[in-house]
C-alpha positions in Angstrom: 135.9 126.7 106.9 136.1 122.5 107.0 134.6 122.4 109.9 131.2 123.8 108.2 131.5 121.3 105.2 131.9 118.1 107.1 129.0 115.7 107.3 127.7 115.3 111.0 126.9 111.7 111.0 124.2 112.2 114.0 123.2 115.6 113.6 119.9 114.6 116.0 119.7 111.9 118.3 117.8 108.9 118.0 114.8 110.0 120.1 114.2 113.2 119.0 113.9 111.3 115.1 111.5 109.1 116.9 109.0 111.6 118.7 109.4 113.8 115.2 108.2 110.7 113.6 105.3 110.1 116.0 103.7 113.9 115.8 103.9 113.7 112.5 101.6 110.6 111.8 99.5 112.3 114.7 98.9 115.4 112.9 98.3 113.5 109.4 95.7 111.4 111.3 93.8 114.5 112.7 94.4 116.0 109.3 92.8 112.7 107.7 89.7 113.2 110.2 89.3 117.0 110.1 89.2 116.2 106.2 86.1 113.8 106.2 84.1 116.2 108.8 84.8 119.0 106.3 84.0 117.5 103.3 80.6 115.5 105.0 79.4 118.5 106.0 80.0 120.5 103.2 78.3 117.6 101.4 75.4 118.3 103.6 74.6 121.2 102.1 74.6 120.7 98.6 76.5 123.2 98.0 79.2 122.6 95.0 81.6 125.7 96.5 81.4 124.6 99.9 82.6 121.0 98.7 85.2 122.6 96.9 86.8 124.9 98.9 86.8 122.3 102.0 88.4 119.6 100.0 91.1 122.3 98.9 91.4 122.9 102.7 91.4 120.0 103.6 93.8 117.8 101.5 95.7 120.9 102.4 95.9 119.8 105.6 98.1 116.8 104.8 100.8 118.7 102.6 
């Protein structure tokens, strides 16, 4: 039963931290992009719902 409760100093190694780190600014960057297309061309249209609804989508991309 200790040997559940002890702190593993290293429980991933320093390159996996590293690449985890790296895809996720990737995927925050496309988010960030996919965000401006949606909302510019929902702007396009006029349309106050389609504005909406993409920005929802959109910033919930990033969460």
């Amino acid at each position: 039963m200790t040997e559940l409760l002890e702190d593993d100093d290293e429980a991933y190694p320093v390159k996996e931290e590293v690449s985890n780190a790296i895809t996720s600014v990737i995927g925050a960057l496309l988010a960030i992009v996919g965000l401006y297309f949606l909302v510019t061309r929902a702007t396009s249209t006029g349309d106050v719902t389609k504005i909406v609804t993409c920005t929802i989508f959109g910033l919930s991309l990033l969460i």
